[in-house]
C-alpha positions, 0 to 999 in steps of 0.5 A: 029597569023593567020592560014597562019603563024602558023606553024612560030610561033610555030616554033620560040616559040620552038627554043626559048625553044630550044635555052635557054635550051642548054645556060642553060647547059640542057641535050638532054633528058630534052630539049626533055621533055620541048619541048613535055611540051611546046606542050601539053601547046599550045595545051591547049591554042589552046583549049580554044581559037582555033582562038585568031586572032579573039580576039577583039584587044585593039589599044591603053591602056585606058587613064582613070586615074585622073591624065591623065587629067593634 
């Protein structure tokens, strides 16, 4: 995810959330406590790896398989 669309993906990873909690039947206050949960575990992910748009991108899977040659 680039730095310009940040703020989209982050906001349809949390009407995702959003959306499976109350299919779910989820009170108010625990759709509240995943979406803070959610947080905190992007959070994390963005600590580890403040840019992963920088990340080396792999186009095609490797095609290394014996059996790929028949």
């Amino acid at each position: 995810m680039n730095k310009s669309n940040w703020k989209v993906g982050l906001r349809a990873k949390l009407e995702h959330l959003v959306d499976d909690c109350v299919e779910a039947g989820a009170r108010q206050q625990d759709v509240f406590d995943a979406i803070i949960k959610e947080i905190g575990n992007l959070r994390a992910a963005l600590e580890r790896d403040p840019d992963p748009a920088d990340d080396e991108v792999i186009e095609e899977p490797s095609n290394d398989w014996p059996a790929a040659d028949k």
